[in-house]
N, C-alpha and C positions, 0 to 999 in steps of 0.2 A: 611464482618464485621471484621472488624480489632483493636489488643488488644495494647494499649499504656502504656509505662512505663516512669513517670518520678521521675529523682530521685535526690536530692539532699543533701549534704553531708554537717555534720559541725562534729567539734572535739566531741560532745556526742550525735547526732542524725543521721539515715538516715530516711526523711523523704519521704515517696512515694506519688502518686498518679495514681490511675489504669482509665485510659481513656478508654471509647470504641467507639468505628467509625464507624456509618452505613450510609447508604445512608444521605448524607444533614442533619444529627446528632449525634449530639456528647454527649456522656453519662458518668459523673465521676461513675465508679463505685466500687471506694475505696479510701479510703484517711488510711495512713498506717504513725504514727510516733515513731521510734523503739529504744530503745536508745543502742550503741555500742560501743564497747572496742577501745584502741587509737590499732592504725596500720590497714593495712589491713587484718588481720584475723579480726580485729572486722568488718570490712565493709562487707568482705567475710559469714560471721557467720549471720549478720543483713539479709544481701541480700540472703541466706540461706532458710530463714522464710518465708522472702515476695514471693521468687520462688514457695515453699510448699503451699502456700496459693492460688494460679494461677491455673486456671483451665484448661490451654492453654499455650505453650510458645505465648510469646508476640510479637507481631511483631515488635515490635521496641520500642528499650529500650535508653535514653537519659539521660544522668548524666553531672553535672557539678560540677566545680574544687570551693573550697570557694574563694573569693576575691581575701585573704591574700596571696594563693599560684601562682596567677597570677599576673603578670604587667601591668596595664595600661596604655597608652599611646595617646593624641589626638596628628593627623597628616593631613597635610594640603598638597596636593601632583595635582598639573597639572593633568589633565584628562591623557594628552598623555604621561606621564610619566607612569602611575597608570596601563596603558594597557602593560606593559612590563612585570609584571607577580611578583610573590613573591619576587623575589631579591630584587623588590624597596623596599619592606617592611622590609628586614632585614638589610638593607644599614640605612635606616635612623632610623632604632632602636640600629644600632651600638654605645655605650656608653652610651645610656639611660634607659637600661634598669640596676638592678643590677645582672646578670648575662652574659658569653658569649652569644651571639647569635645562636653561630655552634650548642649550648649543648639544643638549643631552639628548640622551636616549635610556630609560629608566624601564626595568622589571624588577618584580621581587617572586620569591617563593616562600612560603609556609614553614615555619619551623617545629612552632606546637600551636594547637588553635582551642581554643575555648572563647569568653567572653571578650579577652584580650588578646590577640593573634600573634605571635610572636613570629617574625619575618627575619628572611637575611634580602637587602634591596643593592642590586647592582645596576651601575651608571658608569656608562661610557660614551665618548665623544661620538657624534655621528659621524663627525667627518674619518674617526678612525674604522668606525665599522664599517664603513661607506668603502675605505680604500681595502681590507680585506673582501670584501664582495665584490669590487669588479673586479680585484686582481683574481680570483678562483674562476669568475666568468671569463676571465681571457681565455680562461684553460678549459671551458666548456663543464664545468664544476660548478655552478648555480646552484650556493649552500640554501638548504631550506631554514635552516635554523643557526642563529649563530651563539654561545652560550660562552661562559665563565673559566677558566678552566680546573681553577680548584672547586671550587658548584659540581662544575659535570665530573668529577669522580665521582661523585652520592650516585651517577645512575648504575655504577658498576655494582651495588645491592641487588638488583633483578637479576642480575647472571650468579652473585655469590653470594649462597643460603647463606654463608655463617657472617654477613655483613648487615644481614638485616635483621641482625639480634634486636632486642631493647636495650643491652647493654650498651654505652658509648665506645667507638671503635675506631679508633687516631689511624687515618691514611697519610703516609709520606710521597710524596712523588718529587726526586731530586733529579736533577740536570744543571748543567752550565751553570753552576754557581749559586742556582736557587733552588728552593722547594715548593711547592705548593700543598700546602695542608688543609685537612678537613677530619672532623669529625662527626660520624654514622651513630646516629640510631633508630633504632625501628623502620630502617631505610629510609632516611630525609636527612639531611646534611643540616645537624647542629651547629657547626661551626667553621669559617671557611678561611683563608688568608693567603698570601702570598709571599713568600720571606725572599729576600734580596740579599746579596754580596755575603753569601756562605761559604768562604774562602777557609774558616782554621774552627777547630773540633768546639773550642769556648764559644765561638759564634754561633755554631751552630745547638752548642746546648743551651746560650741563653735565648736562641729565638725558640727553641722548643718549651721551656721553660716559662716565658711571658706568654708564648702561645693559649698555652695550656690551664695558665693561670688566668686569660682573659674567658678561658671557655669555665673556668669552673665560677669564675665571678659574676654570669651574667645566669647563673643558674643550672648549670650541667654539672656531671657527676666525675668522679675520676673515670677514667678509662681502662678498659677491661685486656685490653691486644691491639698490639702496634701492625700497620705492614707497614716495609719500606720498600717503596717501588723506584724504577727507573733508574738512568745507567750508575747517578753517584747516591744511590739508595743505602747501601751498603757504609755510608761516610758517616748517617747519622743512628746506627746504631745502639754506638755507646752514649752519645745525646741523649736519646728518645729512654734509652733504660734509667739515667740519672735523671731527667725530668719528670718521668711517669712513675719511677718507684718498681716497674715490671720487672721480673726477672729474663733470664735465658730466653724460655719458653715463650714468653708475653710477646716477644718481641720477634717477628717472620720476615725471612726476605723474600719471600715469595709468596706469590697471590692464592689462597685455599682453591679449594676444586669446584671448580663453578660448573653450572648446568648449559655454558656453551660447547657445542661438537669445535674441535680442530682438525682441519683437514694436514691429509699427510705427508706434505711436503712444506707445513708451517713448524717452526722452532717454536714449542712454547715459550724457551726463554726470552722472545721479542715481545709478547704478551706482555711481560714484567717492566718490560724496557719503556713500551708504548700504552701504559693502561689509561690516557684520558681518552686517546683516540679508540679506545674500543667500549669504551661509556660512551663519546658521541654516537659511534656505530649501531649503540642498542638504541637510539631514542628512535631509529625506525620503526622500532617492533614498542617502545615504549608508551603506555598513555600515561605517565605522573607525568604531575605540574612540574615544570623547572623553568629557570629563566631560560629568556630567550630575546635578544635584543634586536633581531629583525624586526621592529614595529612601526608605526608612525609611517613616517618620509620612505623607510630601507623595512617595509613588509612586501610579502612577497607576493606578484599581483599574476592569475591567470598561469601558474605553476604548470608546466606541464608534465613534470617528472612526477607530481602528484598523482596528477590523472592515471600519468602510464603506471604507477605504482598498485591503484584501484582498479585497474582495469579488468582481472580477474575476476576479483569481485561486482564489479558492475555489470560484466561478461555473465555470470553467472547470476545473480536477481534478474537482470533484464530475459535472461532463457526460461526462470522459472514464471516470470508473470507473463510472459507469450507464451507456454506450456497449457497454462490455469487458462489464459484468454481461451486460448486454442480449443482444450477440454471441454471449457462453458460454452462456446460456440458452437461447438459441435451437440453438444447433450441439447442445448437450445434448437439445432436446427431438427435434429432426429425427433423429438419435441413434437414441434408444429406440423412436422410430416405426417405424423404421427395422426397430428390434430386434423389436415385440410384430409387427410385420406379418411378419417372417419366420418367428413361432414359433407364427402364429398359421395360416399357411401347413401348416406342418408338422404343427401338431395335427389341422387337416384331412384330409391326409394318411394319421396311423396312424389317426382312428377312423375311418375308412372304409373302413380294411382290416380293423380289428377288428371294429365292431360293424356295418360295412355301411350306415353312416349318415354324410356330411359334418358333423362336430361342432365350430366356431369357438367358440364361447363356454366357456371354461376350468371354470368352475365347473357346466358343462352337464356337461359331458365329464368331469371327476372322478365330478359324482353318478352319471354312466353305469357308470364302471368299479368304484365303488362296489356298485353293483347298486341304485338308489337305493327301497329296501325288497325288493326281491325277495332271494330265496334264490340265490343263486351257486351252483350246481354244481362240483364241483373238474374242472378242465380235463385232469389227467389221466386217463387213460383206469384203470377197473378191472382188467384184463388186457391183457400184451401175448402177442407172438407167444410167447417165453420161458415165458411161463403156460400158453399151450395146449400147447405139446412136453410142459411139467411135466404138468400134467392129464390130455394121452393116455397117456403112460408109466405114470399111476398109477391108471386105469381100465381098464388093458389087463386082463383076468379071471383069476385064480392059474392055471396048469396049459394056457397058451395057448402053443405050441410053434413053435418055426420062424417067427417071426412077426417082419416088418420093414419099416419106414415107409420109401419110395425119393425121397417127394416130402410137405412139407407147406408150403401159401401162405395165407398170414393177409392178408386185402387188405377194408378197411373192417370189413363186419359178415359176414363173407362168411369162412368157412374150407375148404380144398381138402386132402383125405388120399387119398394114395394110397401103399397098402402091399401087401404078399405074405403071407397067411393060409395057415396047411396047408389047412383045408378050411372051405368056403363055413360052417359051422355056427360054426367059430372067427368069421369074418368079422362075421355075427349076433352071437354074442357080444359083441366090442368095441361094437356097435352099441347095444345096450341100453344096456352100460355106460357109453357115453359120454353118454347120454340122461339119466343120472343126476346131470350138470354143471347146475346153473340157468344157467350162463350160454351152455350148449348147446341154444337153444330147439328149432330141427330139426333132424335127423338125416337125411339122404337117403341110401341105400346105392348107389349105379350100379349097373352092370352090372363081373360078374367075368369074367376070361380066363384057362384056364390056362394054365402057363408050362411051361419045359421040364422042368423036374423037380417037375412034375403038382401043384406050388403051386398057388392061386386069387391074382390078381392080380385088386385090387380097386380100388373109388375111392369116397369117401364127399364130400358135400357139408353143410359143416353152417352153420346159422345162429346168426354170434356176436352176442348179444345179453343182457348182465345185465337181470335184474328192476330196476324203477324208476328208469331213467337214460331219459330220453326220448331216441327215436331224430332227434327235431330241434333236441335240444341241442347245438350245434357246439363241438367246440374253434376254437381261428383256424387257418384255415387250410382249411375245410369239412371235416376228419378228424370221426366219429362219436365221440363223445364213450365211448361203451365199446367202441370199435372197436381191436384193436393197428396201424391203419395208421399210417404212419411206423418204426417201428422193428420191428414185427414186418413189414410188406411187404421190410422190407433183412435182417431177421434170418434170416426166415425162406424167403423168397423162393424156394427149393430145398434142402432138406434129404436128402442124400440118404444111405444107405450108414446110417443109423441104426437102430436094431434095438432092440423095445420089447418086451419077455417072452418073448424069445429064448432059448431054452435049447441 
């Protein structure tokens, strides 16, 4: 909710009005006309009153300069000219204006835009907009914008539908001997001016009259409806009906029904009285282009009625993207929990199959497989079944005849032969010599049977076991670490029909 000031200025009055701004409305809720001393201590002194009155500083305060101390200017400038920035604008005000340009302070706004941009360009002294600015800061009134004051009638079109017709639409605004005039349409101010020393009814209809004839010369159309605002509004009347051609009807004292709330302790009829200060008042809630002669030297640096003004809004983005953080942080953390508790599952899992122990903690469980200083034994085995066929073949004794292995089974530490020898002395023989394998600890010979062709069918049992492999070293899986089971139990599992010094 946000406080608006606007405020307009003539040689015996500052006239106010207190806007407020809430959500999608807009509330007058003070209309203030004060009257003040020449110079800026009287502006300072006026603006004094209306601060004390304030229940809040304001968030943004808007004043404008009278007419008289500004220069008007229409300018007709190439699109791609227009996009080069201020310079153009003080270039072609160079000699039209009646002061230097350097000592200026120049904006323009938009009239009609096409190829050729048609502009109204206003220029005032700095030194004069300089002494309005600190005389409002004496009063704690730090204007954000400072503006024209026949200009800033056009912004009174956002509060009042029937002003921002297409048709052209003559606003009068009279006091203390002058008026300021403009002409609306499609809500953009066609035409602006300042009339001075409107003392007797002919004066007044021949400034309305040149007026009106300098707006149709420069390209605009007759005018569709008059209002005449402010306290000597009512003076030019019968002026504006003989210059315009309007009847009765054409011609209103009063401002049509605009879409601002009034609160109920304001007179509408001070509305009528004070309607530039309630055009400044909108340019809170306003985003159209309009002059604005804060710029250069007297712009306005590090604003904090700004901030305080966004602070809602900034209050409220800054909650929604710590909300979203918040959200995604959280769905991220639940995530990953998510994640180590299934991996952490899992590593439970293999070391329990490997080392026979439930191992959760990760850096447990690496120094485990590590061997965390122990000695690792290599997990494959020293011989397999492959080794011991090779090993019997090559211990069978030179000059060993008729001789054939029909069965060998390699199963742990555990080896099974059984072969056909010519004669029980042959049989002995292979028996020593296999005795000669360190990795053939016992030898056990069975019992022989002879066979049909008076061979000795034999069977040996032998214990496979290499020198310094502990027999309770486990591969995984509980296989004997110098055992061929697994691939000698499949390799070898029946070997039959093999013949080892066979002649």
């Amino acid at each position: 909710m946000a406080l608006y000031l606007g405020i307009e200025l003539s040689e015996g009055q500052l006239r106010v009005v207190k806007l407020r701004a809430q959500y999608r409305k807009l509330t007058i809720e003070g209309v203030y006309r004060l009257p003040r001393e020449p110079g800026p201590e009287g502006i300072t002194m006026a603006a004094q009153a209306i601060r004390a009155s304030l229940p809040q500083t304001p968030d943004g305060v808007f004043v404008a300069l009278p007419g008289s101390d500004a220069s008007l200017r229409p300018l007709s400038l190439p699109k791609a000219l227009l996009r080069r920035g201020p310079k153009v604008l003080t270039a072609e005000l160079e000699g039209q204006i009646p002061f230097d340009v350097e000592t200026a302070v120049i904006d323009a706004q938009v009239v009609r835009e096409g190829e050729v941009t048609e502009l109204i360009a206003a220029a005032a002294r700095i030194e004069r907009v300089q002494t309005v600015i600190d005389a409002l800061k004496a009063a704690d009134l730090d204007p954000r914008e400072v503006g024209v004051m026949p200009l800033s009638l056009g912004e009174l079109s956002s509060a009042y539908v029937e002003w921002s017709s297409a048709e052209p639409i003559l606003v009068v605004h009279a006091y203390e001997s002058r008026a300021d005039l403009c002409v609306i349409a499609s809500g953009r101010v066609q035409f602006a001016r300042t009339l001075t020393g409107q003392n007797s009814g002919p004066v007044r209809e021949r400034s309305i009259r040149q007026s009106l004839g300098a707006f149709l010369g420069s390209g605009g159309t007759s005018v569709v409806a008059a209002y005449l605002l402010g306290e000597e509004g009512h003076l030019y009347d019968e002026a504006v009906a003989k210059a315009s051609g309007l009847d009765a009807t054409g011609v209103r004292m009063y401002p049509p029904q605009g879409s601002v709330a009034i609160a109920p302790d304001v007179n509408p009829e001070e509305l009528r009285l004070a309607p530039t200060a309630l055009a400044l008042a909108l340019r809170g809630v306003s985003k159209a282009s309009r002059i604005d002669l804060r710029k250069g030297p007297l712009a306005v640096k590090g604003n904090v009625t700004i901030l305080r003004e966004r602070a809602p809004l900034l209050g409220a983005l800054l909650g929604a993207v710590m909300f979203t953080w918040l959200g995604a942080t959280t769905a991220r953390y639940y995530s990953s929990a998510s994640e180590r508790d299934r991996l952490t599952a899992a590593l439970a899992v293999v070391t329990q199959e490997v080392f026979e122990e439930r191992i959760t903690d990760p850096q447990l469980a690496i120094a485990k497989a590590r061997g965390s200083g122990e000695t690792l034994q290599d997990p494959m085995p020293p011989a397999d079944a492959f080794d011991v066929v090779g090993t019997i073949s090559s211990k069978i004794p030179e000059g060993t005849r008729n001789h054939d292995i029909t069965q060998l089974e390699v199963s742990d530490e555990r080896v099974q032969v059984q072969g056909i020898a010519a004669t029980v002395q042959d049989r002995d023989s292979i028996v020593e010599a296999l005795k000669t394998y360190e990795c053939f600890q016992n030898v056990t010979p069975g019992r022989t049977t002879s066979g049909s062709d008076n061979r000795q069918q034999y069977t040996l049992d032998v214990e496979f076991r290499c020198p310094g492999r502990a027999s309770s070293a486990r591969r995984p899986g509980g296989a004997s670490a110098g055992s061929g089971s697994g691939s000698g139990s499949s390799a070898g599992g029946a070997t039959t029909g093999g013949s080892s010094g066979s002649n």
